[in-house]
C-alpha positions in Angstrom: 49.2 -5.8 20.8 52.7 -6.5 21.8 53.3 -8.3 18.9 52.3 -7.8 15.3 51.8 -11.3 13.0 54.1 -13.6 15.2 56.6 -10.7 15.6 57.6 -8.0 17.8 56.1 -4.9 17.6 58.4 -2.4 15.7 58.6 1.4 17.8 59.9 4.5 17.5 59.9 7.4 20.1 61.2 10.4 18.1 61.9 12.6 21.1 64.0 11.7 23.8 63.9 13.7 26.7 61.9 13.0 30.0 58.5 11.7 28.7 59.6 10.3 25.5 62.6 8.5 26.9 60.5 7.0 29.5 58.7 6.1 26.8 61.8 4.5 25.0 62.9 2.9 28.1 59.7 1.2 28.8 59.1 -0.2 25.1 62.6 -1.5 25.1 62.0 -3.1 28.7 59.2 -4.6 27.8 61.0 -6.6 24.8 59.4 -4.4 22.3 61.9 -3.7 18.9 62.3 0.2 19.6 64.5 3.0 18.2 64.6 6.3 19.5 66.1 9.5 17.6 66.5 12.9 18.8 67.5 16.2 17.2 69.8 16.8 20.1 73.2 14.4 19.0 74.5 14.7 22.8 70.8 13.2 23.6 71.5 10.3 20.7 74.9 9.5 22.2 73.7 9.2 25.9 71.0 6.9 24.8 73.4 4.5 22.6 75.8 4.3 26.2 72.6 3.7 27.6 72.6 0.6 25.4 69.2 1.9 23.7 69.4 1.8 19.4 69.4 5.2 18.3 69.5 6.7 14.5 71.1 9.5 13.6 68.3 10.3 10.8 64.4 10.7 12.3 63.8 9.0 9.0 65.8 6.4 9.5 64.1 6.1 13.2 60.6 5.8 11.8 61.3 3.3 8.9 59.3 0.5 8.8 57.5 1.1 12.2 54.3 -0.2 13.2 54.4 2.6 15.8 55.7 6.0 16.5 55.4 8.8 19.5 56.4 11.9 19.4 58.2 14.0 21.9 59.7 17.0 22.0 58.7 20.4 22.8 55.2 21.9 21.9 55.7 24.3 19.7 57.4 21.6 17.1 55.0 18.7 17.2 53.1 19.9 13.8 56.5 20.3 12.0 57.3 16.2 13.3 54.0 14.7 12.8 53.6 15.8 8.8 57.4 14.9 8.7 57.4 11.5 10.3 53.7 10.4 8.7 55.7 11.2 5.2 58.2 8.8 6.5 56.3 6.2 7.6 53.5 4.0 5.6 49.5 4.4 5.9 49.1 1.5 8.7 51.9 3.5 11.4 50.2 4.2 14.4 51.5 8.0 15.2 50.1 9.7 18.6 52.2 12.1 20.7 53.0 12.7 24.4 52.5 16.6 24.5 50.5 18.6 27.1 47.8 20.0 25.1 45.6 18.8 22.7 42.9 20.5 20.6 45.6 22.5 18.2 47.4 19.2 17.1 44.3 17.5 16.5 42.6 19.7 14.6 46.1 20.6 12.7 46.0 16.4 12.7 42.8 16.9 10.8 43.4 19.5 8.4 46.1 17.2 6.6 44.2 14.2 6.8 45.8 12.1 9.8 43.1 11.5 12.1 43.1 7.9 10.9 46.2 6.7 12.0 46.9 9.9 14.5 45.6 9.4 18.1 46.5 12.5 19.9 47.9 11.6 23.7 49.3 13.0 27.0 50.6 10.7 29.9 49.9 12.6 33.0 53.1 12.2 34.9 56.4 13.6 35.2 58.9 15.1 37.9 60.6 18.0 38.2 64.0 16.9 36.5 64.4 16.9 32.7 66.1 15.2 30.0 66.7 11.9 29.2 69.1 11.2 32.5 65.6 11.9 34.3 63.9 9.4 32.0 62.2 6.5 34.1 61.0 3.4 32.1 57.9 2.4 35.1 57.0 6.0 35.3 53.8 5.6 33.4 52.4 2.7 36.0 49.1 3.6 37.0 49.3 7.4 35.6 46.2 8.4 33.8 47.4 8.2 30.2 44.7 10.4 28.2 43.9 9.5 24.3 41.6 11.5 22.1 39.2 9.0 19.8 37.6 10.2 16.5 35.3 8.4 14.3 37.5 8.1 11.5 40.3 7.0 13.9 38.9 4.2 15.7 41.0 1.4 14.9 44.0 3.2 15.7 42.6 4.2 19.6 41.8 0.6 20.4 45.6 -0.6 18.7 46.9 2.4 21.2 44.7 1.9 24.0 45.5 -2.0 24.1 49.3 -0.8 24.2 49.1 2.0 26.5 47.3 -0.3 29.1 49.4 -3.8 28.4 53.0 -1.7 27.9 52.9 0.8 30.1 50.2 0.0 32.6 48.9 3.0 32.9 44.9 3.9 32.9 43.7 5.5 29.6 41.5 8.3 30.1 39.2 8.5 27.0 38.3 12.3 26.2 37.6 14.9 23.6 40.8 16.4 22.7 38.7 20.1 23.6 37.7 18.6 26.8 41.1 17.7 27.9 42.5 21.1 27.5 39.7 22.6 29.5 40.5 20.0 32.2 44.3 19.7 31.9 44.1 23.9 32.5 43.2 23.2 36.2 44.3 19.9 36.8 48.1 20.6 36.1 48.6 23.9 33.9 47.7 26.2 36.4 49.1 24.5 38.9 52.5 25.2 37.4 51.0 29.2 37.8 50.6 29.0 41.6 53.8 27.3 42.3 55.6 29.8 40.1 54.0 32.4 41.8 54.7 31.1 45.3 58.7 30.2 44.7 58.7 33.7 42.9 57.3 35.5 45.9 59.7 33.7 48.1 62.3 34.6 45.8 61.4 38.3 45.9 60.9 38.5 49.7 63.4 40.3 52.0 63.6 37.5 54.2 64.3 35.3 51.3 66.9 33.1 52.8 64.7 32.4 56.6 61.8 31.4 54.5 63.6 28.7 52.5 65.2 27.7 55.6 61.7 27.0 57.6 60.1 26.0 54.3 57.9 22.6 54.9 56.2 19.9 53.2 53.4 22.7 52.4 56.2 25.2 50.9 58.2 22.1 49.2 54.8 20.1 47.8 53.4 23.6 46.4 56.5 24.5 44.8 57.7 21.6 43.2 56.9 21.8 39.7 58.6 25.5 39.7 61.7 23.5 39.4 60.8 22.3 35.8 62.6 24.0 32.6 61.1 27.2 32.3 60.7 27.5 28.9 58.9 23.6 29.0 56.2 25.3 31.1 56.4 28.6 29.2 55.4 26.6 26.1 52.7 24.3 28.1 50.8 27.4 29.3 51.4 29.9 26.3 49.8 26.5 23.8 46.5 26.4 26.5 46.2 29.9 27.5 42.4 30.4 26.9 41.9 27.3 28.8 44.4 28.3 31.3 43.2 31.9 32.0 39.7 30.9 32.7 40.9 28.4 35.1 42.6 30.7 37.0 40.1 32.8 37.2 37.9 30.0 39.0 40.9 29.9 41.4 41.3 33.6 41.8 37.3 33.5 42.5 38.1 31.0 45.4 41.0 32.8 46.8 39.2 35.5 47.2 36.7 34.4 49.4 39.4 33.0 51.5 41.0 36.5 51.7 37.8 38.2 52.5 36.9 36.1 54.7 40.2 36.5 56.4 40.3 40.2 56.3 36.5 40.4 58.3 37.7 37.5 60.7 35.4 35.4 59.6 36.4 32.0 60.8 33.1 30.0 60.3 33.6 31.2 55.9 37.3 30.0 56.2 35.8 26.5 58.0 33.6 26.2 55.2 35.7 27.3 52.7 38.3 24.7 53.8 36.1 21.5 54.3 34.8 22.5 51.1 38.6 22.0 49.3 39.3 19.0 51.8 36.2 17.0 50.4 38.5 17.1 46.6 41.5 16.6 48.3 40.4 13.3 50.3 38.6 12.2 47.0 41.9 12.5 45.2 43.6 10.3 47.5 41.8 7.5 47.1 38.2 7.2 44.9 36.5 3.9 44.8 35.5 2.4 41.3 32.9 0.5 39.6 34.3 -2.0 36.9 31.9 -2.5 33.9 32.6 -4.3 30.4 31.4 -2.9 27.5 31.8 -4.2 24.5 31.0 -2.6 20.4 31.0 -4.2 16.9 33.9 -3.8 15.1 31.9 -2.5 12.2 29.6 -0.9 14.2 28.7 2.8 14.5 31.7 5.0 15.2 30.1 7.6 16.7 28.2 5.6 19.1 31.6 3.9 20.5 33.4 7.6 20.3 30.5 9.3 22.6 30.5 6.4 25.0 34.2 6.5 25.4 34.4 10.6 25.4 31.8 10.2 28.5 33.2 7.7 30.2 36.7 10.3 30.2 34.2 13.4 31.1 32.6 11.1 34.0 36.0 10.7 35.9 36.4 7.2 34.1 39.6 5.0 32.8 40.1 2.2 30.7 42.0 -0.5 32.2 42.0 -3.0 28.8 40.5 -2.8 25.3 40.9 -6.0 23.3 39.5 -6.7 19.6 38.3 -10.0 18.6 36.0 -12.1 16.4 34.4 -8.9 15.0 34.3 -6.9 18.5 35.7 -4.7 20.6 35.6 -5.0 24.3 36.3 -2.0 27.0 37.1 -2.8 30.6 36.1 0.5 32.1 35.9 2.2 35.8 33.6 4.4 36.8 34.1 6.6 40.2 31.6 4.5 42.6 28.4 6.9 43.1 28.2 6.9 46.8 
């Protein structure tokens, strides 16, 4: 995938802040022939001291690219992707690195990109923005979610096959629906009780003796309140359906915490807390069962798109895809069924 008829692959990452210019600095690391842009020119600048080629035109970026992802916040990702698949010819891979899914993909579809358009979010990050923060192996072993479509099943396998040789990271197959709804509790609302928690702090008369005693607990469930505000402001306002039923799961749960400690119940907040333990030890470290599965080529679409849309729903990652001879082959894991 790394190459492209006995030459490098030709990339662009039209974005350049934390994700996308970890993005940039991982394609160029790899020996990939990548060009970044960004509308920002003191962004541009920092990248060309950086030693990383940089346009000053997104057209000029995109030209001639086998490849492009696109960064930048939320809100203009639909502007980008009709202006950079105008720029770019029918057989340029496009997929994005943005936060949520099911609006790009179906404005994806309504102007006929689904072919070439895989839509994508690599789950990780810090707390630091920009392209200063910008870490080329920060991708290693994330989860790295792409959202497959009949009609765009060449251009998931060319994107999986990348995702996993590049950047090393697990793809996590899944309905582009589906991984709002899970991305809502999972990491948007998340960024909810964190804010809340800093807030409260932030409010409280004894403002300045809590941050002094503040912990691992107060430091860990904090952290990502420290991101750009209006990054998160965008993240939550583009899944808020998603993200308000979530949180209402949560609120559900804390709840019966508060209840519980209100009648003095300890045996209900014993339960209640063995019963978040048993995610939190499967978090740190699930086994997995590794199966290959392989699919004609020119096979049924929809029969490869369910299978890999389950496998995502079922907890499961893709560790390789390669194409050859008229197939496709899958390496999946599956969490181990105790």
């Amino acid at each position: 995938m790394v190459v492209r008829a006995g030459a490098r692959l030709r990339a662009a990452v039209v974005g350049t802040g934390l994700i996308g210019g970890s993005v940039l600095l991982r394609l160029r690391a790899a020996g990939l022939d990548v060009t970044g842009w960004d509308p920002d020119e003191a962004t541009r600048r920092q990248a060309r001291l950086a030693g990383v080629p940089t346009a000053e035109r997104l057209v000029d970026a995109v030209a001639d690219r086998d490849v492009v992802f696109l960064g930048g916040p939320l809100p203009t990702l639909p502007a980008t992707l009709v202006e950079v698949a105008t720029a770019t010819g029918e057989d340029c891979l496009l997929t994005d690195v943005g936060s949520t899914k099911a609006e790009l993909a179906a404005f994806a579809a309504a102007h006929g990109l689904t072919r070439r358009f895989v839509p994508g979010h690599p789950m990780a990050g810090t707390d630091r923005a920009g392209l200063t923060a910008a870490l080329p192996e920060l991708f290693a072993g994330a989860a790295w979610v792409l959202c497959p479509v009949p009609d765009g099943l060449a251009a998931f396998r060319r994107l999986a096959a990348l995702v996993t040789e590049v950047f090393a990271a697990r793809v996590v197959p899944m309905a582009a629906d589906r991984h709002d709804a899970v991305v809502a509790l999972a990491s948007h609302v998340p960024h909810l009780l964190a804010g809340a928690l800093a807030g409260a702090a932030e409010r409280s008369p004894l403002r300045d003796a809590v941050l002094t005693l503040a912990a691992g607990s107060f430091r860990d469930g904090t952290r990502v309140a420290g991101t750009p505000p209006q990054r998160t402001a965008n993240m939550l306002r583009g899944n808020r359906d998603e993200v308000l039923a979530a949180l209402a799961g949560v609120t559900a749960f804390l709840d019966e915490l508060a209840g519980a400690l209100r009648a003095g119940d300890g045996d209900t907040l014993t339960a209640r807390y063995a019963e978040a333990g048993t995610a939190r030890v499967a978090l740190a470290g699930r086994p997995y069962d590794e199966r290959v599965r392989t699919f004609p080529t020119d096979g049924e679409p929809v029969d490869e798109v369910t299978w890999l849309c389950g496998l995502g729903a079922a907890g499961g990652h893709l560790s390789a895809c390669r194409t050859d001879a008229g197939t496709v082959s899958y390496t999946a894991h599956l969490p181990h069924a105790a």
